[in-house]
C-alpha positions in Angstrom: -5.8 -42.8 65.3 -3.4 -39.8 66.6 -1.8 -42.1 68.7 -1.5 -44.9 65.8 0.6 -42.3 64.0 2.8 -41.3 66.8 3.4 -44.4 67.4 4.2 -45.7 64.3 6.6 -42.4 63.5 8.4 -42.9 66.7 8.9 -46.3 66.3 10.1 -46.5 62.1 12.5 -43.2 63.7 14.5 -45.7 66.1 14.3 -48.1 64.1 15.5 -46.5 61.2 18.1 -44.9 63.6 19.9 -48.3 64.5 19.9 -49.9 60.9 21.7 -46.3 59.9 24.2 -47.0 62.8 25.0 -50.9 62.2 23.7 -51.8 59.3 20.8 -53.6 60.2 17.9 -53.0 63.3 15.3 -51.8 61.7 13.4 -54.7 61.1 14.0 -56.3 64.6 13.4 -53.1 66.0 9.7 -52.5 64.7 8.5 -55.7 64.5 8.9 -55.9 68.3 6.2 -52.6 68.6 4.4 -52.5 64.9 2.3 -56.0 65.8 1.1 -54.0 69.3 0.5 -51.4 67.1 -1.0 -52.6 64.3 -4.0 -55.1 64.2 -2.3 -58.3 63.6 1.3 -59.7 63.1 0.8 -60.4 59.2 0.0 -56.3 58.9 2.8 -55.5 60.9 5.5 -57.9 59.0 4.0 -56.2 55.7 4.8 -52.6 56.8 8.1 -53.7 57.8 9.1 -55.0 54.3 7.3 -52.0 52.6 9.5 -49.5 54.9 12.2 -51.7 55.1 12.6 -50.8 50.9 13.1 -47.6 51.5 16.1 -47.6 54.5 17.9 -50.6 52.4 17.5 -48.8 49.1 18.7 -45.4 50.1 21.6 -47.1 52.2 22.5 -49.2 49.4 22.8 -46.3 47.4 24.9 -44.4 49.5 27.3 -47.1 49.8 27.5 -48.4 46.7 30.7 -48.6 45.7 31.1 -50.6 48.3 28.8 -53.4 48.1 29.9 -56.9 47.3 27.0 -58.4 45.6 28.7 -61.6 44.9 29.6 -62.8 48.2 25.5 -62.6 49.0 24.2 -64.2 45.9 23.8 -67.9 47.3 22.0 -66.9 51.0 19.8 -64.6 48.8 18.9 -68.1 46.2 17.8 -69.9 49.5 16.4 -66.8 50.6 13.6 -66.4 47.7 12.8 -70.6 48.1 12.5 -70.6 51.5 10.8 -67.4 52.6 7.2 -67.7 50.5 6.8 -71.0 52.6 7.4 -69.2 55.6 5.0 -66.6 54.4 2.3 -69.1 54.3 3.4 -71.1 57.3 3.2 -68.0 59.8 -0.7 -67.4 58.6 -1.4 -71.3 60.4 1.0 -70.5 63.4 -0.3 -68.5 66.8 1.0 -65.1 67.6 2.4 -66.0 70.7 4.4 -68.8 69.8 6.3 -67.2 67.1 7.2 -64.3 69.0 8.4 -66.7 71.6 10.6 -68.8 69.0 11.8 -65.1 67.6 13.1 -64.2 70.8 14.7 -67.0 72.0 16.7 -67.6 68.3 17.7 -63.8 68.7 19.0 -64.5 72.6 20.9 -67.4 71.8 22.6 -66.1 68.5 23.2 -63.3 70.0 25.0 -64.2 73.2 26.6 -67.1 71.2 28.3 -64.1 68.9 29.2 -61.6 71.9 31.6 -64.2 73.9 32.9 -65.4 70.3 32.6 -62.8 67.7 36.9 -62.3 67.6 37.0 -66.4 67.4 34.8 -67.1 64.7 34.5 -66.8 61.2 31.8 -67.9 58.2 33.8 -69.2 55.8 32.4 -67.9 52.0 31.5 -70.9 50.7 28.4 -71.8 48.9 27.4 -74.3 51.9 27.7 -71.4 54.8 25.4 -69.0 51.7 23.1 -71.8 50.9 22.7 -72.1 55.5 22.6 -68.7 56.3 19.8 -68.2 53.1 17.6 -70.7 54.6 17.9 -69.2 58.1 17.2 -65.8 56.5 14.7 -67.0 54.9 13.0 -68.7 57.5 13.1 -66.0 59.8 11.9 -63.6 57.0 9.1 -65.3 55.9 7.8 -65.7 59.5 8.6 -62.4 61.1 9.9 -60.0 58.4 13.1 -60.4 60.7 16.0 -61.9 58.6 18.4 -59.1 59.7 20.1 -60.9 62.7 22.0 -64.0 60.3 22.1 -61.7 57.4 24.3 -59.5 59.6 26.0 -62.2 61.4 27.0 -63.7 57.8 28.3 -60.1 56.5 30.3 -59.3 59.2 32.1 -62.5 58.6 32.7 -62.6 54.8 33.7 -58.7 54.8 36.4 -56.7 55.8 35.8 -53.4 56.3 32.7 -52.0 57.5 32.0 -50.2 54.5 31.7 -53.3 52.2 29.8 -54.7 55.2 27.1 -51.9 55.2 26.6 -52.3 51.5 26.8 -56.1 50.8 24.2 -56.0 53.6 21.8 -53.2 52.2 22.5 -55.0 48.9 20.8 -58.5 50.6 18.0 -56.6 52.0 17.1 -54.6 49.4 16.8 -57.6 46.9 14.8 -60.1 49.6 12.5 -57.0 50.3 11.5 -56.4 46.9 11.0 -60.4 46.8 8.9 -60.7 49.7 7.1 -57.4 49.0 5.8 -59.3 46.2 5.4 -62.6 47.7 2.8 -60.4 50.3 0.9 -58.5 46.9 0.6 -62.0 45.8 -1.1 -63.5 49.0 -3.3 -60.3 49.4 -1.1 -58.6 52.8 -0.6 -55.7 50.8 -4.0 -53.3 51.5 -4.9 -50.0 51.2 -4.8 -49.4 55.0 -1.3 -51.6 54.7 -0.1 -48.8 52.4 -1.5 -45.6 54.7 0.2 -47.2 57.5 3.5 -47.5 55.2 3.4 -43.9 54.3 3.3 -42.9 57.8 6.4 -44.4 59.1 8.1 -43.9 56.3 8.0 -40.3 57.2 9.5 -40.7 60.5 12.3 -42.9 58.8 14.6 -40.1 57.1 15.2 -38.5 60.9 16.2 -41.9 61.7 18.6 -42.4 58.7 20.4 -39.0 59.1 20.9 -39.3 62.7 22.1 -43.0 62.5 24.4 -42.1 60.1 26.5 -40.0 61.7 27.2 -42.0 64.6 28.0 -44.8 62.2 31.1 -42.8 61.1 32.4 -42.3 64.5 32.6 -45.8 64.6 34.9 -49.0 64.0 34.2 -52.3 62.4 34.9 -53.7 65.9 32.5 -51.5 67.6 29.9 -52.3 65.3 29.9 -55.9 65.8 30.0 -55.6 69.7 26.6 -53.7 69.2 25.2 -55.4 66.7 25.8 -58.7 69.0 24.5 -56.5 72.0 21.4 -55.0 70.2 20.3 -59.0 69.1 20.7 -59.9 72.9 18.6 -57.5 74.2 16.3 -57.6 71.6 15.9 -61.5 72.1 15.2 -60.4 75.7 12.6 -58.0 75.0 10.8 -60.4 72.7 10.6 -63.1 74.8 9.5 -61.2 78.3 6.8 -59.2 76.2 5.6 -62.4 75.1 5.3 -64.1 78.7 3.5 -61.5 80.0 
């Protein structure tokens, strides 16, 4: 049980760390750890969310001023239709191959980005909201991952990384709230669900100071080379822990 802790503290730190730093990680981070952690995937994805309120919700607030709300509203429409039929899809689906679907969606958007991030651009429009909500949502539902498009789709409608950071926190903070409930409603939500929570919410504020201050040492254009980095690897990680 000791170990459960560390573990868990450690983990929601780092994680907490990188989504102070970028904008986003935290999610991506823990659910690669929380499901070895943690009994099952569907307990793991819950304490994500849970914890995932608190980083989005103070961020958000800090950045406030900042946020764009409007430029999020149609990916976060999708997000709430498509994400509690993820929910219950990942419940039928094995372990293994979600992790391995995970990974290798992270790898190829992620290297896709890197060699073409100063190229491309999203265009606001309600068709690229209405795409990247659905992919979101998708990814959401099944892994309590949706960072990675979310992200991806901010970078590209903003232009500074301030309005970035708080359009972002903005989207997460409203789809977590949503999917928290979506999990009360389908019973994910326990009392050791809620223990677990506490505890890594604890090692989260460390996380959040720390990442913060290297976030203002750096430039939007550093941020997206990392962020594009950090998905990479990430897709990496996922898929190798999942082989063997």
């Amino acid at each position: 049980m000791d170990m459960t802790i560390f573990w868990l503290v450690s983990t929601a730190f780092i994680g907490a760390f990188l989504q102070a730093a970028m904008g986003f990680g935290y999610a991506v981070f823990v659910m690669v750890f929380f499901p070895l952690i943690l009994p099952g995937i569907n307990e793991a994805a819950t304490v994500s969310v849970l914890t995932g309120l608190l980083i989005s919700g103070s961020m958000l607030f800090s950045y406030r001023r900042s946020a764009q709300p409007k430029k999020v509203i149609w990916p976060i429409g999708v997000y709430f239709v498509v994400a509690p039929f993820a929910i219950r899809l990942a419940a039928y689906i094995p372990q293994r191959e979600l992790g391995m679907a995970l990974g290798l969606f992270l790898l190829a958007v992620g290297i896709y980005y890197l060699f073409s991030a100063d190229k491309l651009r999203i265009p606001c429009t309600p068709t690229a909201g209405l795409i990247a909500g659905a992919v979101t949502g998708l990814f959401g539902g099944l892994f309590s991952v949706s960072g990675p498009p979310a992200a991806l789709y901010c970078l590209s409608v903003t232009d500074s990384k301030e309005s970035y950071v708080g359009t972002l926190q903005f989207f997460f903070f409203t789809t977590n709230i949503y999917t928290a409930i979506v999990r009360v409603i389908n019973g994910f939500v326990t009392g050791a669900v809620l223990i677990w929570s506490l505890l890594a919410g604890l090692g989260m504020v460390a996380g959040i100071l720390l990442g913060g201050a290297v976030y203002k040492r750096m430039d939007l254009s550093s941020i997206k080379r990392w962020v594009f980095l950090f998905i990479s690897l990430m897709g990496l990680w996922i898929i190798a822990s999942n082989l063997l």
